[in-house]
mmCIF file of the N, C-alpha and C atoms, coordinates in Angstrom:
data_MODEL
# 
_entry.id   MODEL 
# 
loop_
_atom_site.group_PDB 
_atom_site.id 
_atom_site.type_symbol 
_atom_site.label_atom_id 
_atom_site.label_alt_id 
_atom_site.label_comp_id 
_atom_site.label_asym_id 
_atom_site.label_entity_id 
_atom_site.label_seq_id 
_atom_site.pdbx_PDB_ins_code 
_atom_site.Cartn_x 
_atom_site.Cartn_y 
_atom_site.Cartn_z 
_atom_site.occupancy 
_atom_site.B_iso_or_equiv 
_atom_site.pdbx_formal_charge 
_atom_site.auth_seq_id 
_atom_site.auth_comp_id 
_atom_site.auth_asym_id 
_atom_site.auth_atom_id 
_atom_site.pdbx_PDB_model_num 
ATOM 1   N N  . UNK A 1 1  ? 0.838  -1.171 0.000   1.00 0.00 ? 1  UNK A N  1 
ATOM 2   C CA . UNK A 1 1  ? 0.000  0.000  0.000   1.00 0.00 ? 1  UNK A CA 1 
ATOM 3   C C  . UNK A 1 1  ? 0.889  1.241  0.000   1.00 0.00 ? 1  UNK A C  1 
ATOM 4   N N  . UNK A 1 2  ? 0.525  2.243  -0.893  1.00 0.00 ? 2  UNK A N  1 
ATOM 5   C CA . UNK A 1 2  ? 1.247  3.306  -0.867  1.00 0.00 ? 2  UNK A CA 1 
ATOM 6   C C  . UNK A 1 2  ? 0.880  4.472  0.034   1.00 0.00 ? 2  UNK A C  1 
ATOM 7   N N  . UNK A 1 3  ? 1.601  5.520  0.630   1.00 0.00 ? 3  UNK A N  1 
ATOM 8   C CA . UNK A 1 3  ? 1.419  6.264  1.693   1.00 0.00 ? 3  UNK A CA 1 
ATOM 9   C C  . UNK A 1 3  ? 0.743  7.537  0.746   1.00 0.00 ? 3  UNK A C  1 
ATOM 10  N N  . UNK A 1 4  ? -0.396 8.100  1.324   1.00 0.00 ? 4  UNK A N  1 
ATOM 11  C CA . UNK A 1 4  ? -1.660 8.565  0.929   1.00 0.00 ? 4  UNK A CA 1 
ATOM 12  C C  . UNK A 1 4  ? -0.137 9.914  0.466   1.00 0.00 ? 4  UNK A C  1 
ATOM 13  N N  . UNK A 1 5  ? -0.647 10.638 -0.839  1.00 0.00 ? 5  UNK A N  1 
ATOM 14  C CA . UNK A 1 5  ? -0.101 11.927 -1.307  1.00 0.00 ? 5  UNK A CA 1 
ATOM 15  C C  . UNK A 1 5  ? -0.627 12.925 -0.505  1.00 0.00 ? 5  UNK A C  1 
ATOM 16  N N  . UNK A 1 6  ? 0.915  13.773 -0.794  1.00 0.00 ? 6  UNK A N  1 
ATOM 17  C CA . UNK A 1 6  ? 0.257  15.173 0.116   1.00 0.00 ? 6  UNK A CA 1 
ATOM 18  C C  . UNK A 1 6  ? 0.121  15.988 -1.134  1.00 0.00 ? 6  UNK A C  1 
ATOM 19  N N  . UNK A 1 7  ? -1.214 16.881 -1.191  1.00 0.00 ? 7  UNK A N  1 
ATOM 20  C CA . UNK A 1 7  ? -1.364 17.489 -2.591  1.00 0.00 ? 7  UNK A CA 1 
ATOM 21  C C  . UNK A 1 7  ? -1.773 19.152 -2.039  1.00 0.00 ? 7  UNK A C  1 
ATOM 22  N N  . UNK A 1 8  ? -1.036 19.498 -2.819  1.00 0.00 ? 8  UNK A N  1 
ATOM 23  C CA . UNK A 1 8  ? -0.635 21.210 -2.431  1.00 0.00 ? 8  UNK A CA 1 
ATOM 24  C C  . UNK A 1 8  ? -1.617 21.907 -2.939  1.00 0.00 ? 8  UNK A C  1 
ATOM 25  N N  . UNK A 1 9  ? -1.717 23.133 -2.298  1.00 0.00 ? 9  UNK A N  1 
ATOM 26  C CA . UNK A 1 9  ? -2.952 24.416 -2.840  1.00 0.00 ? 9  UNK A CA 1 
ATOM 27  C C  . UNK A 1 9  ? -1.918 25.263 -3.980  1.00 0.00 ? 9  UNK A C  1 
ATOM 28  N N  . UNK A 1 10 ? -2.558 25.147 -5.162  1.00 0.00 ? 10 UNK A N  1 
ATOM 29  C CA . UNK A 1 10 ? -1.126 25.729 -6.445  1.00 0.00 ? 10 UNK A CA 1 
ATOM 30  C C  . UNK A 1 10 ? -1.660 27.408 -5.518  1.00 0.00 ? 10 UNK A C  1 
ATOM 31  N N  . UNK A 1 11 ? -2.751 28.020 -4.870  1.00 0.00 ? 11 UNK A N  1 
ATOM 32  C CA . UNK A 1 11 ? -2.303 29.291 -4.667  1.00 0.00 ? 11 UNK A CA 1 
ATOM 33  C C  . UNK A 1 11 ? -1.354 29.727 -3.921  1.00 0.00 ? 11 UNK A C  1 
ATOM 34  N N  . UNK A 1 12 ? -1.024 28.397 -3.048  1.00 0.00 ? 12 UNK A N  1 
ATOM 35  C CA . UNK A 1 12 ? -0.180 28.910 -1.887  1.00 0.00 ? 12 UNK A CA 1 
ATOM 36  C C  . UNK A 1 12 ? 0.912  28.641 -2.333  1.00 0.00 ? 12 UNK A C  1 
ATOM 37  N N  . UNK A 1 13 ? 1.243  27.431 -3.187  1.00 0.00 ? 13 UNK A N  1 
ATOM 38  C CA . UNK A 1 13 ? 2.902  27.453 -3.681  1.00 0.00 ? 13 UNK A CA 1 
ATOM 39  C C  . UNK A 1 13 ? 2.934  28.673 -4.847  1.00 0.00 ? 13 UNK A C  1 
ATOM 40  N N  . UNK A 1 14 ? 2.307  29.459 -5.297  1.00 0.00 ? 14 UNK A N  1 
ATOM 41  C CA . UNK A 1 14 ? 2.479  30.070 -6.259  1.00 0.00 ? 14 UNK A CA 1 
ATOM 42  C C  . UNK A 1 14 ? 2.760  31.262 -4.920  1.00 0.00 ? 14 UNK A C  1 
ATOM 43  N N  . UNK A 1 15 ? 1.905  31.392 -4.221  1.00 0.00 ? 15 UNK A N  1 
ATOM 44  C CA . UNK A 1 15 ? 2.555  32.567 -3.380  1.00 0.00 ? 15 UNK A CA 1 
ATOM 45  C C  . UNK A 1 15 ? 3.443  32.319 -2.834  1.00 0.00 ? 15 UNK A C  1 
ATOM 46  N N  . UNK A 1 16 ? 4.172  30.998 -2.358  1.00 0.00 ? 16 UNK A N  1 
ATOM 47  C CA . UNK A 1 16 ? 5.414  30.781 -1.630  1.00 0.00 ? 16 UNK A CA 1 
ATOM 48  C C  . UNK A 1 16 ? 6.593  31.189 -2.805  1.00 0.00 ? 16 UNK A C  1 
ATOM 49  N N  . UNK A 1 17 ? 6.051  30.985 -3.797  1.00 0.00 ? 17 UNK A N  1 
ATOM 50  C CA . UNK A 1 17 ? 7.325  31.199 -5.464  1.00 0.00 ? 17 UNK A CA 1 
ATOM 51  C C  . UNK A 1 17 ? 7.191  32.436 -5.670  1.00 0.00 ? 17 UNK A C  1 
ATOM 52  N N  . UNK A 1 18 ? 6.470  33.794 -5.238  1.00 0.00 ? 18 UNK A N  1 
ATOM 53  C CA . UNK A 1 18 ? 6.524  34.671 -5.275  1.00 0.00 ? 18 UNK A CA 1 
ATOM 54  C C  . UNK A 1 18 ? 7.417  35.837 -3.983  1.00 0.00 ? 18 UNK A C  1 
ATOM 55  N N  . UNK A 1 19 ? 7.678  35.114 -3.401  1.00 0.00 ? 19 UNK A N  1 
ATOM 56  C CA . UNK A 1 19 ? 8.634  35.821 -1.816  1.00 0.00 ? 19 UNK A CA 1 
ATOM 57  C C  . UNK A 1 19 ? 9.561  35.227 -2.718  1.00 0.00 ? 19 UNK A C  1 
ATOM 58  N N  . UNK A 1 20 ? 10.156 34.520 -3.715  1.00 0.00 ? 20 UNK A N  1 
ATOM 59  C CA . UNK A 1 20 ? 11.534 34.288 -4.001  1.00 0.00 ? 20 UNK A CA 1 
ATOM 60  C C  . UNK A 1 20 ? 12.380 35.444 -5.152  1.00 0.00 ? 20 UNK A C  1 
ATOM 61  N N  . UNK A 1 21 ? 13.172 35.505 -5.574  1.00 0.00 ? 21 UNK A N  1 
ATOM 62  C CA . UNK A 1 21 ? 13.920 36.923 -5.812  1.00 0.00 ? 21 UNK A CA 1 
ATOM 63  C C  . UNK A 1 21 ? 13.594 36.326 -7.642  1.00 0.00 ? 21 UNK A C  1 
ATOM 64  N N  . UNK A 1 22 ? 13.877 37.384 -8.572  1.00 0.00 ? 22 UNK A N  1 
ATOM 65  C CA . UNK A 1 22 ? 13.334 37.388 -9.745  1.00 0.00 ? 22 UNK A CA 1 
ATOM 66  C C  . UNK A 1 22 ? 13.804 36.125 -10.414 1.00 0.00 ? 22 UNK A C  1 
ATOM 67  N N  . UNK A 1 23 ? 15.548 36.406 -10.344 1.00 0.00 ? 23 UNK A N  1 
ATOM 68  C CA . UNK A 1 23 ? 16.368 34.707 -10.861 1.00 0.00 ? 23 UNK A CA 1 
ATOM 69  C C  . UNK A 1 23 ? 16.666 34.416 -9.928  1.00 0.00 ? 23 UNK A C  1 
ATOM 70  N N  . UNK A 1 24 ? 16.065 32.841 -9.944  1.00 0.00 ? 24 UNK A N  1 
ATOM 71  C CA . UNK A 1 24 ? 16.440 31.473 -9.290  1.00 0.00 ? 24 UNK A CA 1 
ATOM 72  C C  . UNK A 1 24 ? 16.607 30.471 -9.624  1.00 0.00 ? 24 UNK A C  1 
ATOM 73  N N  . UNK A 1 25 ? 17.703 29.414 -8.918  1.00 0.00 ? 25 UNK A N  1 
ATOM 74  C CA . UNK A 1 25 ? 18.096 28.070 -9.467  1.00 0.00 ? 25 UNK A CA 1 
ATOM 75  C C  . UNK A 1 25 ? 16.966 27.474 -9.443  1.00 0.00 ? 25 UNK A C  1 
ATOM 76  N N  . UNK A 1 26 ? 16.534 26.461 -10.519 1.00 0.00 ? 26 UNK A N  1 
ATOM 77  C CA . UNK A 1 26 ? 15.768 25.232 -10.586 1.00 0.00 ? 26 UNK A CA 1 
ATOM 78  C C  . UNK A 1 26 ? 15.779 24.121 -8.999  1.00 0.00 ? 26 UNK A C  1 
ATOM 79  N N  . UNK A 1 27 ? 16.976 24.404 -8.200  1.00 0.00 ? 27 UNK A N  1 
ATOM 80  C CA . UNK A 1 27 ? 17.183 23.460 -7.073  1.00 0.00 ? 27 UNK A CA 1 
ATOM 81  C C  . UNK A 1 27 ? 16.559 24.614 -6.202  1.00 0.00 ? 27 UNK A C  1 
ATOM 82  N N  . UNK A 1 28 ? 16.592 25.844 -5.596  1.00 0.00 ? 28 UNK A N  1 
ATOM 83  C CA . UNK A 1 28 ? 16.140 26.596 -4.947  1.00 0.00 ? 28 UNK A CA 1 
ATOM 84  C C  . UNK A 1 28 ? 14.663 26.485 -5.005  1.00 0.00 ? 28 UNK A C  1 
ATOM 85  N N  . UNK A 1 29 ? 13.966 26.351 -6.296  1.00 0.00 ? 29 UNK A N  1 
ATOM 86  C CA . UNK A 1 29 ? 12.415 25.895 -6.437  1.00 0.00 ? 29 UNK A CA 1 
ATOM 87  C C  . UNK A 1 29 ? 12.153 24.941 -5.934  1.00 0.00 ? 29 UNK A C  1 
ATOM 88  N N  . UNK A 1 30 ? 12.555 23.931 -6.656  1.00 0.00 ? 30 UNK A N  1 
ATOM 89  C CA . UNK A 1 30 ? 12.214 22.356 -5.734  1.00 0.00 ? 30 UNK A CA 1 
ATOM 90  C C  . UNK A 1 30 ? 12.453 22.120 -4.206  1.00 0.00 ? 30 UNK A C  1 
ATOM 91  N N  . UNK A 1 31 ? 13.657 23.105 -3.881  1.00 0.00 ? 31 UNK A N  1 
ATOM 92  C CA . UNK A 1 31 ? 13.881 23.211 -2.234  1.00 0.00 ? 31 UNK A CA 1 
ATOM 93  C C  . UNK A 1 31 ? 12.515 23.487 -1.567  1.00 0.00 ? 31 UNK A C  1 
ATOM 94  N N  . UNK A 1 32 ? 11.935 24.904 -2.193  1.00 0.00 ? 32 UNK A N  1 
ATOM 95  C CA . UNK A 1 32 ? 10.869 25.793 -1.555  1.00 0.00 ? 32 UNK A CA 1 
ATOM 96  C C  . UNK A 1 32 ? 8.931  25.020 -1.792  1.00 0.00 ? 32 UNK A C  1 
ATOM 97  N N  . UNK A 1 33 ? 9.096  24.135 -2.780  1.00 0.00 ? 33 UNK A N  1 
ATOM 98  C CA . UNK A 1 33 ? 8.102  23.362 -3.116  1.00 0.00 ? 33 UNK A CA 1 
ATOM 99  C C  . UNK A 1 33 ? 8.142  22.273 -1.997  1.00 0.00 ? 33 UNK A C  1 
ATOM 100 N N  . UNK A 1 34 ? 9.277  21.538 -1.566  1.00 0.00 ? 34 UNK A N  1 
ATOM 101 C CA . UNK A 1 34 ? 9.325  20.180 -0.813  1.00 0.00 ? 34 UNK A CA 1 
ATOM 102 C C  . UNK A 1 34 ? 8.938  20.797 0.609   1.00 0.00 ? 34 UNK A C  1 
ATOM 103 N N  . UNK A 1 35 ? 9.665  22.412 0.829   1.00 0.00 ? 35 UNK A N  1 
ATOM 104 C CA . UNK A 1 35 ? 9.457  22.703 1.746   1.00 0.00 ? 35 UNK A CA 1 
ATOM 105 C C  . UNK A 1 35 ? 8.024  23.260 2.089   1.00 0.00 ? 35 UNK A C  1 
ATOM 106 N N  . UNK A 1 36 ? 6.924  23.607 1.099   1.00 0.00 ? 36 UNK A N  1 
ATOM 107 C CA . UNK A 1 36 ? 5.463  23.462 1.649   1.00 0.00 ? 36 UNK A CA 1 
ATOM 108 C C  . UNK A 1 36 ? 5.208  22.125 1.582   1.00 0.00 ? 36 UNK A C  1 
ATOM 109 N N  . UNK A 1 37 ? 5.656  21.194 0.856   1.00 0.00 ? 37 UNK A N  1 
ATOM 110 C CA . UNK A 1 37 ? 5.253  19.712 1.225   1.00 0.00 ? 37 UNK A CA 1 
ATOM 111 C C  . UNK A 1 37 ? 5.069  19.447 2.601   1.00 0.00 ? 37 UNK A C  1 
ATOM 112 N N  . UNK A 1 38 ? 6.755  19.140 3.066   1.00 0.00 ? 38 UNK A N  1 
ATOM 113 C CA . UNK A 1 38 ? 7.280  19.163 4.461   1.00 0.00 ? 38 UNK A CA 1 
ATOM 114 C C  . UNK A 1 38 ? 5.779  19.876 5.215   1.00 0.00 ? 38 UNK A C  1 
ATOM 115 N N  . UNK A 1 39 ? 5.717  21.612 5.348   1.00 0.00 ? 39 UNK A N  1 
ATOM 116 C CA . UNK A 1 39 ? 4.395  21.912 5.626   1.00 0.00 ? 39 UNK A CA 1 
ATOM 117 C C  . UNK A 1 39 ? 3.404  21.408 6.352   1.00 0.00 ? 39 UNK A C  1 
ATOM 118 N N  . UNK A 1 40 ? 2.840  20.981 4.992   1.00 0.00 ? 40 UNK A N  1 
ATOM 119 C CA . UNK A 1 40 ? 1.806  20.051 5.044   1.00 0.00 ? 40 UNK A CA 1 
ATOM 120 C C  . UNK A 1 40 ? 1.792  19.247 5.621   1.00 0.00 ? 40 UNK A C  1 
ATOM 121 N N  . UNK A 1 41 ? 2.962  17.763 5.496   1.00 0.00 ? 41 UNK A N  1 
ATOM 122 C CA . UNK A 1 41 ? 2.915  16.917 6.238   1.00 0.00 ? 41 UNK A CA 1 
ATOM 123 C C  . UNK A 1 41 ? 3.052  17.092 7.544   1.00 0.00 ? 41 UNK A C  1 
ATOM 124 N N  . UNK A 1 42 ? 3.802  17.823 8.052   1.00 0.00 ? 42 UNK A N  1 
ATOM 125 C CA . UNK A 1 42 ? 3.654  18.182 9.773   1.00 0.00 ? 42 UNK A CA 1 
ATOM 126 C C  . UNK A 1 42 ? 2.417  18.754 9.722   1.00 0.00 ? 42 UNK A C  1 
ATOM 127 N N  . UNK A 1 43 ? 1.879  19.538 9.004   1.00 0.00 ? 43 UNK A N  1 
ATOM 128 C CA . UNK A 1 43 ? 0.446  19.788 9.860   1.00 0.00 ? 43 UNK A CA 1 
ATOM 129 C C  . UNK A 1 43 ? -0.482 18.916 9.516   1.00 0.00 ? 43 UNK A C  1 
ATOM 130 N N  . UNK A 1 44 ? -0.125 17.639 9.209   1.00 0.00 ? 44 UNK A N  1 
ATOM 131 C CA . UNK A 1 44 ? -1.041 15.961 8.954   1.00 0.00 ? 44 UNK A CA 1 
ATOM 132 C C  . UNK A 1 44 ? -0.891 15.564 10.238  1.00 0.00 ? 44 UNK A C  1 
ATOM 133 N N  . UNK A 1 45 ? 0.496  15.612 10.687  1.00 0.00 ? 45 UNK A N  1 
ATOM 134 C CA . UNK A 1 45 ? 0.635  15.292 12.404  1.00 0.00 ? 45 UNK A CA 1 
ATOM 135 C C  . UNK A 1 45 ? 0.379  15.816 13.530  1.00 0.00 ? 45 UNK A C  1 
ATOM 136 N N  . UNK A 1 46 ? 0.116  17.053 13.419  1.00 0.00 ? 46 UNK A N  1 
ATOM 137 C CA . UNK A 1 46 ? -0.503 17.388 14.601  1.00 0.00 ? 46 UNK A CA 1 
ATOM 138 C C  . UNK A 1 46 ? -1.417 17.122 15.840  1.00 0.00 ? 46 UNK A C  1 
ATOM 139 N N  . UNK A 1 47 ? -1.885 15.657 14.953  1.00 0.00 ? 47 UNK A N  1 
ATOM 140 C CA . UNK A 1 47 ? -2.492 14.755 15.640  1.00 0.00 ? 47 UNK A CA 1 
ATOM 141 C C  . UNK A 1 47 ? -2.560 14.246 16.598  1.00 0.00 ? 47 UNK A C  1 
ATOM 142 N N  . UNK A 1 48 ? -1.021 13.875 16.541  1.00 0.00 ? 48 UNK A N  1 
ATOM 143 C CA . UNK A 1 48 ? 0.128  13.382 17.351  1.00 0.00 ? 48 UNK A CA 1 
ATOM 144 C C  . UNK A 1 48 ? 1.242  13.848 17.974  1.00 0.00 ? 48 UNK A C  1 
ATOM 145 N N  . UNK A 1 49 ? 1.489  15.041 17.361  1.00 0.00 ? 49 UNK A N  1 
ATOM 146 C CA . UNK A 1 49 ? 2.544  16.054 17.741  1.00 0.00 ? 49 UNK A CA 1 
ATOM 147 C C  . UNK A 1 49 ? 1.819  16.994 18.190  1.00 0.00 ? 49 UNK A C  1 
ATOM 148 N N  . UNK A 1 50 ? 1.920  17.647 19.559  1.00 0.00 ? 50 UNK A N  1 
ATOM 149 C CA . UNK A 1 50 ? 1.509  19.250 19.802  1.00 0.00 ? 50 UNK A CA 1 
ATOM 150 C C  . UNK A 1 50 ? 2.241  20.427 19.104  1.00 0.00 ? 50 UNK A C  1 
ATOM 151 N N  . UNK A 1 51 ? 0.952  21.167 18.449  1.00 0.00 ? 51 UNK A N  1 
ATOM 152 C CA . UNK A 1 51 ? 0.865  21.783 17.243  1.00 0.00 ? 51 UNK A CA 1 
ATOM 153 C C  . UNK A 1 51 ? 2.024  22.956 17.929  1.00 0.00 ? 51 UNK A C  1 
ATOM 154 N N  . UNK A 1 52 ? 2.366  23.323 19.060  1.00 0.00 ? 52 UNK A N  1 
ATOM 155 C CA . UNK A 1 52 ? 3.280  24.222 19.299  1.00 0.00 ? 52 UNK A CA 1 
ATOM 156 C C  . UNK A 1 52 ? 4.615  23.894 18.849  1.00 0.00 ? 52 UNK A C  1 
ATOM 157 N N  . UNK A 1 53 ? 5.278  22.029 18.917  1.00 0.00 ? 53 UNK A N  1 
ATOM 158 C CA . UNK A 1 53 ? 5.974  21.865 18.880  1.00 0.00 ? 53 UNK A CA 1 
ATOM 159 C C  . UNK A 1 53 ? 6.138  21.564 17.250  1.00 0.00 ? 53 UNK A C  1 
ATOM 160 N N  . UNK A 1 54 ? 5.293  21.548 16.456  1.00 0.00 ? 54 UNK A N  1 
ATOM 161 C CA . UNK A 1 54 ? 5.644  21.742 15.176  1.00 0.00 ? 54 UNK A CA 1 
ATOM 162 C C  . UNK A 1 54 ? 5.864  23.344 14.751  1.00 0.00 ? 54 UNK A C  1 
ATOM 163 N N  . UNK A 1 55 ? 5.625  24.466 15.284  1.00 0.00 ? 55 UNK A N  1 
ATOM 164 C CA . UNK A 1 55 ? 5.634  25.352 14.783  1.00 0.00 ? 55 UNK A CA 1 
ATOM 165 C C  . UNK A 1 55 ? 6.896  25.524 15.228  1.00 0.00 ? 55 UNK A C  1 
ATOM 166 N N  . UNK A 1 56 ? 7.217  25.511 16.219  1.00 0.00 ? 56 UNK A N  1 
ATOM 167 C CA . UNK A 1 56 ? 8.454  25.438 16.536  1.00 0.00 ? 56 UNK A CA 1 
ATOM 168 C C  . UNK A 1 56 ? 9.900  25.155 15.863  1.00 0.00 ? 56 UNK A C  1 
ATOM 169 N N  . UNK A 1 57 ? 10.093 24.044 14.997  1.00 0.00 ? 57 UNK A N  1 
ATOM 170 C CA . UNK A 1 57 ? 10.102 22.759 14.350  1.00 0.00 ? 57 UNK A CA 1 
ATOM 171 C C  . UNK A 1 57 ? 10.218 23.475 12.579  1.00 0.00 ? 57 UNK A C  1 
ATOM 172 N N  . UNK A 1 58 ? 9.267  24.409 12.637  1.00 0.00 ? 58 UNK A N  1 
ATOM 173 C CA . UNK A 1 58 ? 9.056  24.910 10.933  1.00 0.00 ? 58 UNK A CA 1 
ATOM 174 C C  . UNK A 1 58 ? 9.834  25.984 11.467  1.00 0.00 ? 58 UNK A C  1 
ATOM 175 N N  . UNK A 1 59 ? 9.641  27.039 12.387  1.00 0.00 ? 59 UNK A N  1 
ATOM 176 C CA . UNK A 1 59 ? 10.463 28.114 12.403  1.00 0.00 ? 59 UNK A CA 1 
ATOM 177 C C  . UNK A 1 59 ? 11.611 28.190 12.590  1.00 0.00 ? 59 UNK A C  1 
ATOM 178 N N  . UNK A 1 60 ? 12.114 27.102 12.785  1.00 0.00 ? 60 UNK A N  1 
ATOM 179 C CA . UNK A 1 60 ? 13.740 26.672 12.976  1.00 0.00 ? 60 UNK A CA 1 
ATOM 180 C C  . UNK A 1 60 ? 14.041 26.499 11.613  1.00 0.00 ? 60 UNK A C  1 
ATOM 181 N N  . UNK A 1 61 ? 13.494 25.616 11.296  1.00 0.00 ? 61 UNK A N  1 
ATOM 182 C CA . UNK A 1 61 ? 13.972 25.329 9.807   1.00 0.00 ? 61 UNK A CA 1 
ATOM 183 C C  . UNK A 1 61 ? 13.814 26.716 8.811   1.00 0.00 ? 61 UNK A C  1 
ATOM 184 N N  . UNK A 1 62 ? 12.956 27.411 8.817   1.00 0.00 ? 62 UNK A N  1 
ATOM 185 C CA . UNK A 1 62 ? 12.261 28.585 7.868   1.00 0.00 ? 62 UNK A CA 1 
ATOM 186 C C  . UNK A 1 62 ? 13.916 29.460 8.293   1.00 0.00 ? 62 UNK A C  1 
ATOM 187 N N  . UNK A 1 63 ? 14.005 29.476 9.437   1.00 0.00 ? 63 UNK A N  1 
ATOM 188 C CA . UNK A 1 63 ? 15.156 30.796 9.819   1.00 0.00 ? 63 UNK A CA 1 
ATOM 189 C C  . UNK A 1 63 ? 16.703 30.005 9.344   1.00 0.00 ? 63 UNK A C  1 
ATOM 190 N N  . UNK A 1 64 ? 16.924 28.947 8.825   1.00 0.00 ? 64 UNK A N  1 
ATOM 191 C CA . UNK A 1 64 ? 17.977 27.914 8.378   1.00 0.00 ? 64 UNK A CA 1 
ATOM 192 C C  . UNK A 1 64 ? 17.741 28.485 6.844   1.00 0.00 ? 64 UNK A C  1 
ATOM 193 N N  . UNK A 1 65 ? 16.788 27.776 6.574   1.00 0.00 ? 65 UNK A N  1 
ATOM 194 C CA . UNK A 1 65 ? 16.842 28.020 5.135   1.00 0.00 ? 65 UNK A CA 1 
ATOM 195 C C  . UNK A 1 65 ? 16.943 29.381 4.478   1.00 0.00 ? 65 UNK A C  1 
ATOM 196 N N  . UNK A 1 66 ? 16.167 30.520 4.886   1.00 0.00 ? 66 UNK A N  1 
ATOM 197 C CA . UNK A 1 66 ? 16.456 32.093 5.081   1.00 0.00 ? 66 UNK A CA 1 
ATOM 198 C C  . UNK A 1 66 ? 17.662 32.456 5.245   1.00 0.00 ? 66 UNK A C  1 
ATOM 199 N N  . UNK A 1 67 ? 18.940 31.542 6.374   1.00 0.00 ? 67 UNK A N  1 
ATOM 200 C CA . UNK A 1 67 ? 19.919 31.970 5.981   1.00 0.00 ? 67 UNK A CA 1 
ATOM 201 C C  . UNK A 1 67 ? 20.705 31.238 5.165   1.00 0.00 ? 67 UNK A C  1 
ATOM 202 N N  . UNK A 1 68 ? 20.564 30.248 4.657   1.00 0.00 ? 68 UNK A N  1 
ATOM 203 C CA . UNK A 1 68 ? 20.872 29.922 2.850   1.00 0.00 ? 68 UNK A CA 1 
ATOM 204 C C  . UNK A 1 68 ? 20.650 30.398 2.256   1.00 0.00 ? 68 UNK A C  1 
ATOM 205 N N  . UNK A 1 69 ? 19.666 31.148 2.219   1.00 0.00 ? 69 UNK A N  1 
ATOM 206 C CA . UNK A 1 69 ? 19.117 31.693 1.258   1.00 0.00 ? 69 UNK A CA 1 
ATOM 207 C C  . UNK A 1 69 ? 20.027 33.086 1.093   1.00 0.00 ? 69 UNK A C  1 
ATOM 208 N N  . UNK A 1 70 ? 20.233 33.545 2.401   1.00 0.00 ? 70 UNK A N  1 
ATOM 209 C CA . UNK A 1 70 ? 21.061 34.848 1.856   1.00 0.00 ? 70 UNK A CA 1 
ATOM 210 C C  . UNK A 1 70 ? 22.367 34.649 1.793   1.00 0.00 ? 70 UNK A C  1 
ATOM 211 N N  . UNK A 1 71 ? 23.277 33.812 2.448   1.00 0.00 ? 71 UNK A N  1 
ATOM 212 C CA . UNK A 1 71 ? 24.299 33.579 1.931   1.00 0.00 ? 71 UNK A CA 1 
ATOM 213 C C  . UNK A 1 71 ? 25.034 33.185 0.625   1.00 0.00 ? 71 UNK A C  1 
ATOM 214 N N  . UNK A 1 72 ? 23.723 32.609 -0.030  1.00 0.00 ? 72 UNK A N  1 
ATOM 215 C CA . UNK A 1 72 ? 24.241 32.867 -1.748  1.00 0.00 ? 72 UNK A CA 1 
ATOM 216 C C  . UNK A 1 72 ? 24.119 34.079 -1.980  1.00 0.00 ? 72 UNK A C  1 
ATOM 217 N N  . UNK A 1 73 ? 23.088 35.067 -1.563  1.00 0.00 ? 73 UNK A N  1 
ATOM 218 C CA . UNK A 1 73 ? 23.507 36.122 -2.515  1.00 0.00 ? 73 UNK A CA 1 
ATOM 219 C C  . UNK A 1 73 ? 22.083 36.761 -3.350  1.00 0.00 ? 73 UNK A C  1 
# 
């Protein structure tokens, strides 16, 4: 049995692809796409996880990737 898809709102990845700078790598997209995946799937768990400790959890990561993000440039 395959594990149920997580299927994205195209408005919200289109607005997540819009906070990104005019040129971008093809890997920087797919980063920022997996990363509303990711998203999603933690907020599938919340079930099980207290929802504080996922936000927690995304804002760590969001402030990681933000500074990748500016260290390229």
């Amino acid at each position: 049995m395959f594990p149920e898809e997580i299927l994205l709102d195209k408005n919200q990845v289109l607005a997540s692809l819009n906070e990104l700078p005019d040129r971008v790598s093809s890997e920087d997209l797919i980063e920022r796409i997996l990363f509303i995946k990711l998203i999603e799937s933690r907020l599938r768990e919340t079930a099980v996880t207290p929802h504080k400790q996922v936000m927690q959890e995304l804002r760590a990561l969001k402030q990681k990737k933000l500074a990748e993000l500016e260290k390229r440039g």
